[in-house]
C-alpha positions as a Markdown table, in Angstrom:
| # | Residue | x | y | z |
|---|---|---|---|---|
| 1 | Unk | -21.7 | -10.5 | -23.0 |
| 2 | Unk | -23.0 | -7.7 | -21.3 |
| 3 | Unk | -20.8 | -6.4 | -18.5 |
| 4 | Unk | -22.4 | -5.3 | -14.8 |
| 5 | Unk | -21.1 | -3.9 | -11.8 |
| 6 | Unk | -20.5 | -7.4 | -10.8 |
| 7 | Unk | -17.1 | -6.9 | -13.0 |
| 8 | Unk | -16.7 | -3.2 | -12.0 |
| 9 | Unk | -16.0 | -5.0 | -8.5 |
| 10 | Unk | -14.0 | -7.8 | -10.1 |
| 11 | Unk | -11.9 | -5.2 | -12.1 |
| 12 | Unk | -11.1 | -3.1 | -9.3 |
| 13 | Unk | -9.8 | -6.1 | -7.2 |
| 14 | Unk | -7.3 | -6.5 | -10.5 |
| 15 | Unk | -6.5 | -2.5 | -10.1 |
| 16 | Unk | -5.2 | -2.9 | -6.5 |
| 17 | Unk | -3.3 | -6.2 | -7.8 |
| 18 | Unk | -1.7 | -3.4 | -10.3 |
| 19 | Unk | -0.8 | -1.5 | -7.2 |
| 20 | Unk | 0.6 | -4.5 | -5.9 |
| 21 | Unk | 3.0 | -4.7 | -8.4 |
| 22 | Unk | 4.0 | -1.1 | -8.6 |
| 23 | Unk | 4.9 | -1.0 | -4.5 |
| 24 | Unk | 6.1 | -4.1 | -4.4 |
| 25 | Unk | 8.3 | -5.2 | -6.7 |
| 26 | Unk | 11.0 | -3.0 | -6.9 |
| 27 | Unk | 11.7 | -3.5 | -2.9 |
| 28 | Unk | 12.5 | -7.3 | -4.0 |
| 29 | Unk | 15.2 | -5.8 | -5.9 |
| 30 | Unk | 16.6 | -3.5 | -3.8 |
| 31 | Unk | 20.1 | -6.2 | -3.1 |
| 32 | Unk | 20.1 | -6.3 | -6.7 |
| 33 | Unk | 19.9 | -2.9 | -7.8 |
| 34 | Unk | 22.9 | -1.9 | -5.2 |
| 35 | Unk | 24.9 | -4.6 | -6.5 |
| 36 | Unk | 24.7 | -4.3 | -10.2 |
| 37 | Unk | 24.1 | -0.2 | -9.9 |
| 38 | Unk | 26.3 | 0.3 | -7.1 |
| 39 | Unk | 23.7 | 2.5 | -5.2 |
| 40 | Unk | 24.1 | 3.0 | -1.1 |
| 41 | Unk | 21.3 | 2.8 | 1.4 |
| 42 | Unk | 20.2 | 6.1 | 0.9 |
| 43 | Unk | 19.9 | 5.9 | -2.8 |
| 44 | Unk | 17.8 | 2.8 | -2.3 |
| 45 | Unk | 15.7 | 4.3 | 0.4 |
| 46 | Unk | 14.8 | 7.4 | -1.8 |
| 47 | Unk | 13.4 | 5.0 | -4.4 |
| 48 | Unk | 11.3 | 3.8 | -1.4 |
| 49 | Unk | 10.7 | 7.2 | -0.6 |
| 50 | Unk | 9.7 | 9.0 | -3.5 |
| 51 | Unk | 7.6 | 6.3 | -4.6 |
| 52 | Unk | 4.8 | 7.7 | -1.9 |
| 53 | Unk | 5.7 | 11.0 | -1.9 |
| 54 | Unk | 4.6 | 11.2 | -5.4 |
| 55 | Unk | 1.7 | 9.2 | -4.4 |
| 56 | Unk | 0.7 | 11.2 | -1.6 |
| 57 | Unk | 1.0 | 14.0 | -4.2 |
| 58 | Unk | -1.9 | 12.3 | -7.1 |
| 59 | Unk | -3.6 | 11.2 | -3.6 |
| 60 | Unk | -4.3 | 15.3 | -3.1 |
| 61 | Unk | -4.7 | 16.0 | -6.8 |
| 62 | Unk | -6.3 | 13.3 | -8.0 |
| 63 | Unk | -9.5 | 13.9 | -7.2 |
| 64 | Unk | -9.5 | 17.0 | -9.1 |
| 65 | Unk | -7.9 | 15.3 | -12.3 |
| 66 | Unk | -10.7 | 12.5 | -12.1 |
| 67 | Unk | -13.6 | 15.0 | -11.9 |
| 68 | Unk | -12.0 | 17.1 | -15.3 |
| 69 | Unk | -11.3 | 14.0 | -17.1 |
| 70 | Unk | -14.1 | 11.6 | -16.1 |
| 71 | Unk | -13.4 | 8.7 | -13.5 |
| 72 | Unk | -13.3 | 6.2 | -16.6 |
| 73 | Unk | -10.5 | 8.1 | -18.6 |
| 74 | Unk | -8.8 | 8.9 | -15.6 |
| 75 | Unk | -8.7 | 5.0 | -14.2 |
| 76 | Unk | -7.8 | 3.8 | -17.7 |
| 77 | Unk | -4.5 | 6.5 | -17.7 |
| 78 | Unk | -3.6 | 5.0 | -14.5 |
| 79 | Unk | -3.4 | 1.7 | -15.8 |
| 80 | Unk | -1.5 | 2.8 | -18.4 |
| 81 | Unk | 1.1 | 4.8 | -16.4 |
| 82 | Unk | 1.6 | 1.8 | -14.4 |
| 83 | Unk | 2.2 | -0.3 | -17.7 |
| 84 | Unk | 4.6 | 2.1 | -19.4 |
| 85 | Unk | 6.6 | 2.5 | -15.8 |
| 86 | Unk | 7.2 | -0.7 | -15.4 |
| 87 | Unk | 8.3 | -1.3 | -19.2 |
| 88 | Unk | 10.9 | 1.9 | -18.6 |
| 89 | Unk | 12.0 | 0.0 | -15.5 |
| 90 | Unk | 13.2 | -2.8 | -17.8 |
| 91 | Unk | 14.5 | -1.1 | -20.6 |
| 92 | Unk | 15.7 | 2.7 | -19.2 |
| 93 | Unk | 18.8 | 1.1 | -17.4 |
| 94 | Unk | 20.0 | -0.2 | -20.3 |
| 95 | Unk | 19.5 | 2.9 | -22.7 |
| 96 | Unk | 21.2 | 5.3 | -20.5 |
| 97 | Unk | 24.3 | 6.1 | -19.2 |
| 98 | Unk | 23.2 | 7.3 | -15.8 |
| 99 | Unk | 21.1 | 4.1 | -14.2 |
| 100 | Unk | 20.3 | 6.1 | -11.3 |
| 101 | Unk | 18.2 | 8.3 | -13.2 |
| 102 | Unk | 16.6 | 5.5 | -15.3 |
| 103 | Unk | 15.5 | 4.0 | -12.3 |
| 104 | Unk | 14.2 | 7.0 | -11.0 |
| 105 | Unk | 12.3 | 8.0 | -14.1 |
| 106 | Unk | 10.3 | 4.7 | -14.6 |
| 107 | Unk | 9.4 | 5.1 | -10.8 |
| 108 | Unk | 7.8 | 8.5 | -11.6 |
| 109 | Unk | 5.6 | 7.0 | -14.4 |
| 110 | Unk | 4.7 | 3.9 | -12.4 |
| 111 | Unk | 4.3 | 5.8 | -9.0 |
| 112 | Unk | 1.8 | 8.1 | -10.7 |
| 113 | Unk | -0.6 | 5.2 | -12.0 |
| 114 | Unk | -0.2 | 4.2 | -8.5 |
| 115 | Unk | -1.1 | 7.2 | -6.6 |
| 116 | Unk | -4.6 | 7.5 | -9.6 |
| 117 | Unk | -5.4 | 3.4 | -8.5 |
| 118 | Unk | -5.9 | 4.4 | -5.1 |
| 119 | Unk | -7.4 | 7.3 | -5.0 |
| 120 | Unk | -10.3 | 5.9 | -7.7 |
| 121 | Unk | -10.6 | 2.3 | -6.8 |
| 122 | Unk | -12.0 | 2.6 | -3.6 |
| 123 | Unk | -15.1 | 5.0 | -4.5 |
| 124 | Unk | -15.6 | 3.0 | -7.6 |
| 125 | Unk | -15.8 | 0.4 | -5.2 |
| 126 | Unk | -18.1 | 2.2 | -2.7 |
| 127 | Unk | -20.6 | 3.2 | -5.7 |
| 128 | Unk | -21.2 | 0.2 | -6.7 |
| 129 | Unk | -25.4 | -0.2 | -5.9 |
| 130 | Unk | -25.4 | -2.9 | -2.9 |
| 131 | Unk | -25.6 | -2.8 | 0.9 |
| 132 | Unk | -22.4 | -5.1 | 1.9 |
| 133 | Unk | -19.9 | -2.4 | 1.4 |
| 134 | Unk | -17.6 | -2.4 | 4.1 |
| 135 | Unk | -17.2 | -6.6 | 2.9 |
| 136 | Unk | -16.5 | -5.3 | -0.5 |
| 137 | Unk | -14.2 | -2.9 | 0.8 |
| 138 | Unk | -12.6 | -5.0 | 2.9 |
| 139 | Unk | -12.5 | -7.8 | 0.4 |
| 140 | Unk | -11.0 | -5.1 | -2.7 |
| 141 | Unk | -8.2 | -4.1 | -0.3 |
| 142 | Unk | -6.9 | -7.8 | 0.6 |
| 143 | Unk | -6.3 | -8.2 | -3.5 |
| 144 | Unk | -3.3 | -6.1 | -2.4 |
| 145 | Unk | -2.5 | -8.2 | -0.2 |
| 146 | Unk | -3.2 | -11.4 | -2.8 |
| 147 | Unk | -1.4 | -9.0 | -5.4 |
| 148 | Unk | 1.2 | -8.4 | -3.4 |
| 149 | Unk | 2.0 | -12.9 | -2.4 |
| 150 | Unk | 1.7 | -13.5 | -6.2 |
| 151 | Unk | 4.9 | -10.9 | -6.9 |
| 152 | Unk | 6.8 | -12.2 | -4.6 |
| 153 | Unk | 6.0 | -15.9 | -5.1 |
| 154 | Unk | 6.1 | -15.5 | -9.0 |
| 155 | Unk | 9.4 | -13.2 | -8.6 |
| 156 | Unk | 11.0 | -15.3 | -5.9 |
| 157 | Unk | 10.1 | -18.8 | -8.5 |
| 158 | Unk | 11.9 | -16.4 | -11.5 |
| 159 | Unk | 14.6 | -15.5 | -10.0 |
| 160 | Unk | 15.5 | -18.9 | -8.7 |
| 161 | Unk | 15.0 | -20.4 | -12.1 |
| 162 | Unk | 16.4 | -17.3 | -14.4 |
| 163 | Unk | 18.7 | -15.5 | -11.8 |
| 164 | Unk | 18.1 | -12.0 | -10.1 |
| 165 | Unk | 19.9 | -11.2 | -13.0 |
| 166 | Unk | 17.9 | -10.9 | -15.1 |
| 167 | Unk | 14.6 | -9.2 | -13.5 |
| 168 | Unk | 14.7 | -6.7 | -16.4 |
| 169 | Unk | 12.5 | -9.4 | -18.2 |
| 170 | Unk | 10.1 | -9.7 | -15.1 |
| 171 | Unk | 9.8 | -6.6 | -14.8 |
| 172 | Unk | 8.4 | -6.1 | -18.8 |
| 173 | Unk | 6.0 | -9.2 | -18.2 |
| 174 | Unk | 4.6 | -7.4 | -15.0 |
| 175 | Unk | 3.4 | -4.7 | -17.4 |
| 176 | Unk | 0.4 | -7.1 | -19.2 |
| 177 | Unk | -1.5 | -6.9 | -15.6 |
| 178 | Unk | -2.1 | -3.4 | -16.0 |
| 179 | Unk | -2.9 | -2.9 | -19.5 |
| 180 | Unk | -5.4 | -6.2 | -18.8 |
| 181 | Unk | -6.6 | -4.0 | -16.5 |
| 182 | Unk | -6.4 | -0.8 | -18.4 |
| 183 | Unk | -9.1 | -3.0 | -21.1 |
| 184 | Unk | -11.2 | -3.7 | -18.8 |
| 185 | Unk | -12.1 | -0.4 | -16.8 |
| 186 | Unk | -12.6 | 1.3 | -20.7 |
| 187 | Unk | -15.8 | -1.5 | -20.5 |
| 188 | Unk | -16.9 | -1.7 | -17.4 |
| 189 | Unk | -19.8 | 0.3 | -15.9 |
| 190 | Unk | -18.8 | 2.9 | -13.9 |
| 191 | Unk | -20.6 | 4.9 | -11.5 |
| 192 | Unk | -19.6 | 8.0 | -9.4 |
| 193 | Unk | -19.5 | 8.0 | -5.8 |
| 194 | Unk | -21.9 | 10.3 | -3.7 |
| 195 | Unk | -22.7 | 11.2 | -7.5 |
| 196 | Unk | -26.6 | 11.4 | -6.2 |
| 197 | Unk | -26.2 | 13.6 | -3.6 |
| 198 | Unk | -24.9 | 17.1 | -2.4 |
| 199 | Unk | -21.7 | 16.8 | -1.8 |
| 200 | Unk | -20.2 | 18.1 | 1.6 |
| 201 | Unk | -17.8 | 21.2 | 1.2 |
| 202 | Unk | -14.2 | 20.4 | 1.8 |
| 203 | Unk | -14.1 | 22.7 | 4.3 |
| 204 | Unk | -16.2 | 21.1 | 6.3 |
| 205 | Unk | -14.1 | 17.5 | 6.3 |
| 206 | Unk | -10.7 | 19.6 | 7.2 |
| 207 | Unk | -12.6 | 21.4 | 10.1 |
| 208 | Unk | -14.1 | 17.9 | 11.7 |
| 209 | Unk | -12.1 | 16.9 | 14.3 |
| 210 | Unk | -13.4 | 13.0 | 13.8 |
| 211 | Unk | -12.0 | 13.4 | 10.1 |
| 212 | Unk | -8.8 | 15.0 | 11.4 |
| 213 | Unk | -8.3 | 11.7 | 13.7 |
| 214 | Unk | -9.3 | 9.1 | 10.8 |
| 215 | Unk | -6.8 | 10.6 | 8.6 |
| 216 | Unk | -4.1 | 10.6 | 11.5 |
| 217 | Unk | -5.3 | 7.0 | 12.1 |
| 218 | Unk | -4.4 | 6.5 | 7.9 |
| 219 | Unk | -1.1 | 7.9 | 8.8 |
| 220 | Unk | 0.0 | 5.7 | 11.2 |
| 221 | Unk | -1.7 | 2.8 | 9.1 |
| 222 | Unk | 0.3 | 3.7 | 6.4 |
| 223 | Unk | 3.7 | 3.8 | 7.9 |
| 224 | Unk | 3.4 | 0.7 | 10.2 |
| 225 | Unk | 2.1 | -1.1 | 6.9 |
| 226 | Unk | 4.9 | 0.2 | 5.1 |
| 227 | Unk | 8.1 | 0.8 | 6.8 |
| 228 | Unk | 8.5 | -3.2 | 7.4 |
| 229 | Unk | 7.1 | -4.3 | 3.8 |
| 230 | Unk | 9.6 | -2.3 | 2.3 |
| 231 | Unk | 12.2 | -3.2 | 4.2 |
| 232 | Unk | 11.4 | -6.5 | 4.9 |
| 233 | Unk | 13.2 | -8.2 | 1.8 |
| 234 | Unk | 16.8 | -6.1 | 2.3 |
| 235 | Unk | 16.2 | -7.0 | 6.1 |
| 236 | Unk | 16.0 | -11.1 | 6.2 |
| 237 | Unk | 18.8 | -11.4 | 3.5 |
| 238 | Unk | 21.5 | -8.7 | 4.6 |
| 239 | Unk | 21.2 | -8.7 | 8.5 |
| 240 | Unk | 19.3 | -11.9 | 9.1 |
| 241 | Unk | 21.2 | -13.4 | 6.4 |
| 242 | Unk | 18.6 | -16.0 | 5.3 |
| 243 | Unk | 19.1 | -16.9 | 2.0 |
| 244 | Unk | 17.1 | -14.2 | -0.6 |
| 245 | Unk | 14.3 | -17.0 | -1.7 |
| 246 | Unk | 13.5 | -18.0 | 2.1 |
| 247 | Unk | 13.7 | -14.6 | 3.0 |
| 248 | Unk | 11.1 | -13.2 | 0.8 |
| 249 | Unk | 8.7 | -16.0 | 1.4 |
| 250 | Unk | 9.0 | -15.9 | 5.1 |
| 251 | Unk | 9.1 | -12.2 | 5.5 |
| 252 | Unk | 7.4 | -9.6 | 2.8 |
| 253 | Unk | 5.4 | -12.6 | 1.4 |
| 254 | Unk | 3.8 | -14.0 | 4.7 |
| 255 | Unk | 3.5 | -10.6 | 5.7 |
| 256 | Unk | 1.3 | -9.8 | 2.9 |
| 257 | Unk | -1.2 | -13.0 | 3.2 |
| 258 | Unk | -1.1 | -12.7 | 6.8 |
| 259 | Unk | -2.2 | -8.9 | 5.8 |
| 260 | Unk | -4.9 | -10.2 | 3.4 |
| 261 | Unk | -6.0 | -13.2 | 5.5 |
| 262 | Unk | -7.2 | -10.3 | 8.3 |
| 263 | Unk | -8.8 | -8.6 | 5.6 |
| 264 | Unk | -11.0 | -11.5 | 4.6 |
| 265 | Unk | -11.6 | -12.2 | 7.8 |
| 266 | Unk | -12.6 | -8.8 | 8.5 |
| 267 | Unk | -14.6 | -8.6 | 5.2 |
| 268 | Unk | -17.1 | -11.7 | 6.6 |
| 269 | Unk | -17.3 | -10.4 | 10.3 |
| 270 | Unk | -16.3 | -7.4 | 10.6 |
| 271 | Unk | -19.9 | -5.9 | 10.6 |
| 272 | Unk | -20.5 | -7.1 | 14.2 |
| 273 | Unk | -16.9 | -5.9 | 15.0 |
| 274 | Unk | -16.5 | -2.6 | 17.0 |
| 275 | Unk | -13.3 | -1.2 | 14.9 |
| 276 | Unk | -12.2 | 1.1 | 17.3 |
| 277 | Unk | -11.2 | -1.4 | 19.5 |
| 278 | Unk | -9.4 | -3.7 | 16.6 |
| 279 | Unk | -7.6 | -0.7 | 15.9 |
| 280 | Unk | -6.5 | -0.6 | 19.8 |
| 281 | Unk | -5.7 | -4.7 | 19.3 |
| 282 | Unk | -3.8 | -4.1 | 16.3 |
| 283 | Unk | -2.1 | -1.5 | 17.3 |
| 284 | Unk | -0.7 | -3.7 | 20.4 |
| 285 | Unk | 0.1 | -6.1 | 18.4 |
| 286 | Unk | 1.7 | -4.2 | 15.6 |
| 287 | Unk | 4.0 | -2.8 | 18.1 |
| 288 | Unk | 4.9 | -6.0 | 19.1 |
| 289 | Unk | 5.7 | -7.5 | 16.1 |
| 290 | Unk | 8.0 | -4.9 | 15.2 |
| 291 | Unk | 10.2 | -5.1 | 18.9 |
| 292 | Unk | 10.6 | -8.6 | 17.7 |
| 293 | Unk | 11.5 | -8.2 | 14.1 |
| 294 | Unk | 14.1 | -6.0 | 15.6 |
| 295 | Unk | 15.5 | -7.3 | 18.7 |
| 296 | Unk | 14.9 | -11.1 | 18.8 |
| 297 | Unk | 18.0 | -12.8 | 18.6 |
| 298 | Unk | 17.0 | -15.3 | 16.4 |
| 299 | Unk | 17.0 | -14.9 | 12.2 |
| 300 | Unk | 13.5 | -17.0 | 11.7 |
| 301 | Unk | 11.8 | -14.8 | 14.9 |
| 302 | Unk | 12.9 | -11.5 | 13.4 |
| 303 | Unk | 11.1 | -12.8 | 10.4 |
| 304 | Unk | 8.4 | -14.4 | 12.1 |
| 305 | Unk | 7.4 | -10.7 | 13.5 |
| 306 | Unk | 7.8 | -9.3 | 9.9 |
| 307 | Unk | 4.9 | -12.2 | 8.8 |
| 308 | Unk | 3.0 | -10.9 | 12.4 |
| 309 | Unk | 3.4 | -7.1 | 11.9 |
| 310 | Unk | 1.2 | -7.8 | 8.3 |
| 311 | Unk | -1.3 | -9.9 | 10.6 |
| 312 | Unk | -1.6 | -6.7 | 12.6 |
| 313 | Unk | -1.8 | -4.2 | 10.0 |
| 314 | Unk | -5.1 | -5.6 | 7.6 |
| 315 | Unk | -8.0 | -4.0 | 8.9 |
| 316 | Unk | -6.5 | -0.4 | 9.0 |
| 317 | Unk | -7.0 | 0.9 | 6.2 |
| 318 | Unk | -10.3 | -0.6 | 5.0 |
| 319 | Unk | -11.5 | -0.2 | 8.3 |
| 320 | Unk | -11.0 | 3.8 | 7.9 |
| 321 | Unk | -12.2 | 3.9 | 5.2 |
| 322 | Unk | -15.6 | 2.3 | 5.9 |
| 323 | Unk | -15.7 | 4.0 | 8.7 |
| 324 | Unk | -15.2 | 7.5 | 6.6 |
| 325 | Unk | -17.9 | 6.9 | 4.3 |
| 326 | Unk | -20.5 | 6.0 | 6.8 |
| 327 | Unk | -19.7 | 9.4 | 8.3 |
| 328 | Unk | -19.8 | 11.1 | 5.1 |
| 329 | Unk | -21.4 | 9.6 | 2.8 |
| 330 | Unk | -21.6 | 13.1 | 0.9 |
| 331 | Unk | -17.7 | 13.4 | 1.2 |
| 332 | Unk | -17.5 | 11.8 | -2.4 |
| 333 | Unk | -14.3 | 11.4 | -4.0 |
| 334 | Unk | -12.1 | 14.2 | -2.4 |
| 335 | Unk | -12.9 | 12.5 | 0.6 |
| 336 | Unk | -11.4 | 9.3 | -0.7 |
| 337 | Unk | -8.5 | 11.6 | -1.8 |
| 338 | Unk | -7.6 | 13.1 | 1.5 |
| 339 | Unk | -7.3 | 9.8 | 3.3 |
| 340 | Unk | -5.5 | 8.3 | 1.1 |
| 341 | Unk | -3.2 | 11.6 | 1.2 |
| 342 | Unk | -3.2 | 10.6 | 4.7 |
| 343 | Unk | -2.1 | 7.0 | 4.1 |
| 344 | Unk | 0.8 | 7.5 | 1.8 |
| 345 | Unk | 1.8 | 10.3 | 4.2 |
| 346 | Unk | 2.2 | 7.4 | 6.5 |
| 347 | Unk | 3.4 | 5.4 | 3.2 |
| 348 | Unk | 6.2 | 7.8 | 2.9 |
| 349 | Unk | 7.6 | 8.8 | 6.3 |
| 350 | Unk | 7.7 | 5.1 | 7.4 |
| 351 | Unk | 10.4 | 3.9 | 5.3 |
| 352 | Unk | 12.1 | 7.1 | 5.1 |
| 353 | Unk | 12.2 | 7.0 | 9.3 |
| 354 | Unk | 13.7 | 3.8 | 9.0 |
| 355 | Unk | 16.4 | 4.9 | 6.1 |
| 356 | Unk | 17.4 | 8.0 | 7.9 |
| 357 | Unk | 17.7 | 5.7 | 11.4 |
| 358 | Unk | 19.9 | 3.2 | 9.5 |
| 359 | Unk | 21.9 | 5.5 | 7.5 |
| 360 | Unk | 22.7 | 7.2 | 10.9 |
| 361 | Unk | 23.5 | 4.0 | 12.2 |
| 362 | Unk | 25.8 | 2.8 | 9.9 |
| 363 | Unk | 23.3 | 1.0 | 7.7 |
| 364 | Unk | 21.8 | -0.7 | 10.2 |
| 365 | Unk | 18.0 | -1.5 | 9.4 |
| 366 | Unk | 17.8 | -3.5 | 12.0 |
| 367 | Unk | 17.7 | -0.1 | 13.8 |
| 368 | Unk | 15.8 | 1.8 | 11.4 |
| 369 | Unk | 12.6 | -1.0 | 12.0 |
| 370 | Unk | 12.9 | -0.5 | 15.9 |
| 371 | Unk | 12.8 | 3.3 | 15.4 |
| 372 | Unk | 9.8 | 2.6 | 13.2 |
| 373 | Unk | 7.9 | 1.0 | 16.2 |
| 374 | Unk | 6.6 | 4.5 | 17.1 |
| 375 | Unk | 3.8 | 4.4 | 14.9 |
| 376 | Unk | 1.7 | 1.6 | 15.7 |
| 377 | Unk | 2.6 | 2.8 | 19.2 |
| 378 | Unk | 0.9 | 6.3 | 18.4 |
| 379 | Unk | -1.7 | 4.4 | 16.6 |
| 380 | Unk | -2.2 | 2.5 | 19.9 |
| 381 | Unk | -2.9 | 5.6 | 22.1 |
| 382 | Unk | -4.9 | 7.1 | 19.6 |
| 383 | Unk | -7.3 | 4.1 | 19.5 |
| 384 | Unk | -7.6 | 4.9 | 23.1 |
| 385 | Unk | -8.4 | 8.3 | 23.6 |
| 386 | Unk | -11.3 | 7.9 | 20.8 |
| 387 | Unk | -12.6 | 4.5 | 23.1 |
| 388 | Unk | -12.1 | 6.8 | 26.1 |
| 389 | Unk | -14.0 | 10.0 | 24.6 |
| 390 | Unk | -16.9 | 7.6 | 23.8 |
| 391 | Unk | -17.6 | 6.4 | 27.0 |
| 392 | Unk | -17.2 | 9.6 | 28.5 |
| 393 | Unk | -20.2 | 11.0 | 25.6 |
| 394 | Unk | -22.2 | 7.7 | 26.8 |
């Protein structure tokens, strides 16, 4: 059977379930991992941590890497890191001596595969010949989301049945997903984005001041998204003290389809949508759900505005990122790059807010998530200067 781009798009939805799995995971084991490894808060927070950061760095490299190596060698490796760090995240603790640093090295390898997904899924995505791309964009990004309810659901189901025990195992069956996927972008037809046209000079996206405020926009996406799916899991079980099963499904796993329920939604109407202003809704919203994740008194409200803060968050980042390439459609791949530099900034100083906050406050995360509030807060105002500047050009 010959393969079209009809499977380029279907393969790419599977690479974003790989990132999925590679942000998402790990978080559900963070109880686990400071039981049977005796690491504190801060330990587990660095693993959240320097996840993104060495995303955000392959988010400002990557680009470069993909245009030596070719996009299709460079997708595949990704794939494969991915595989190989989630194997090392089952086996490494149990081959060395210093679990700490098994832990940490399997993150590098899967972190990297991550950081290569997203910068080259999405301008795969966007080169793919068709005029509906902002629905295709929308639609590739909510396969996180979908990605992202399947590891908890199929995580939560194991652990129930097997024991958090033993995630080790879990962990090594995760890996077939990306080497699937890994076989399937080596067939696929690939083509470049902006690979038609002159491409815009870097120095020309860093100097616009509407590219400046989209990849601020990614920022505060990023960490709003982030610092409450991360720490959503540790959250409901250890201060809410809902049992660990009810607590994933109610918080990090409704937060996702919540998350990927706005994207579809998005993906069908967003074209009439004016996504300035959804950003401004969001945002409000956003900011809400976190006050009540944080301050209800109530265990199954506090979750309830973990489930609502995902709700809040979908459009973001597809919604920049449409919004980017119908600004610059020469910006090509580096473009791609620098917002999704922008989003793991986001990705990284969200959680690592809330990990300094509750270390400081004696391991409170209830505290950390309330400090984290400030982003969709800035996000908010931000949303309303640009409505304000364009009435005022109008």
């Amino acid at each position: 059977m010959k393969l079209s781009y009809r499977h380029t798009i279907r393969t790419c939805y599977l690479g974003y379930v790989v990132g999925a799995i590679v942000n998402n995971f790990t978080p559900l084991l963070l109880t686990t991992f400071a039981a049977e490894f005796s690491l504190s808060v801060t330990q587990l927070g660095t693993l959240v941590v320097l996840n993104f950061a060495i995303q955000m760095f392959i988010d400002f490299t990557g680009a470069y890497i993909a245009e030596k190596t070719g996009y299709r060698a460079a997708i595949v490796s990704a794939q494969l890191f991915a595989a190989a760090g989630l194997i090392g995240l089952g086996v490494l603790p149990y081959v060395m001596q210093d679990k700490w640093t098994a832990i940490l090295l399997a993150l590098v390898l899967y972190a990297v595969g991550g950081g290569m997904i997203e910068v080259l899924v999405s301008p795969i995505t966007e080169a793919v010949p068709g005029e509906d791309k902002p629905s295709n964009m929308a639609v590739l990004h909510s396969f996180f989301c979908w990605g992202s309810v399947a590891v908890i659901l199929v995580s939560t189901g194991y652990f129930a049945v097997f024991g958090s025990e033993h995630w080790r195992w879990l962990a090594i069956a995760w890996a077939v997903v990306p080497l699937v996927a890994a076989a399937l972008f080596a067939l696929v037809p690939i083509k470049v984005f902006a690979e038609d046209v002159q491409k815009a000079p870097i120095k020309k996206l860093l100097t616009s001041k509407i590219f400046l405020i989209l990849v601020l926009l990614m920022i505060c996406s990023g960490a709003s998204e982030v610092a409450m799916s991360q720490w959503a899991s540790m959250f409901a079980e250890n201060e809410l003290h809902i049992t660990k099963a009810a607590g994933d499904i109610l918080g990090p796993c409704m937060f996702a389809a919540l998350m990927g329920l706005s994207r579809v939604i998005y993906s069908k109407f967003g074209k009439r949508a004016d996504i300035t202003k959804l950003i401004l809704f969001s945002g409000i919203v956003c900011a809400c759900s976190y006050l009540i994740a944080a301050l209800s008194p109530y265990s199954y409200l506090s979750v309830a505005g973990c489930a609502l803060c995902g709700l809040s968050v979908g459009v973001l980042w597809p919604g920049t990122l449409s919004l980017a390439a119908a600004d610059y459609p020469q910006g090509g791949t580096p473009m791609f790059g620098f917002l999704a530099f922008g989003g793991d900034i986001g990705c990284l100083i969200g959680p690592g807010l809330v990990t300094v906050v509750a270390s400081l406050s004696g391991d409170s995360i209830k505290t950390g998530i309330l400090s984290a509030a400030v982003f969709p807060i800035v996000m908010t105002l931000i949303a309303a200067v640009m409505l304000a500047e364009r009435k005022r050009a109008r």
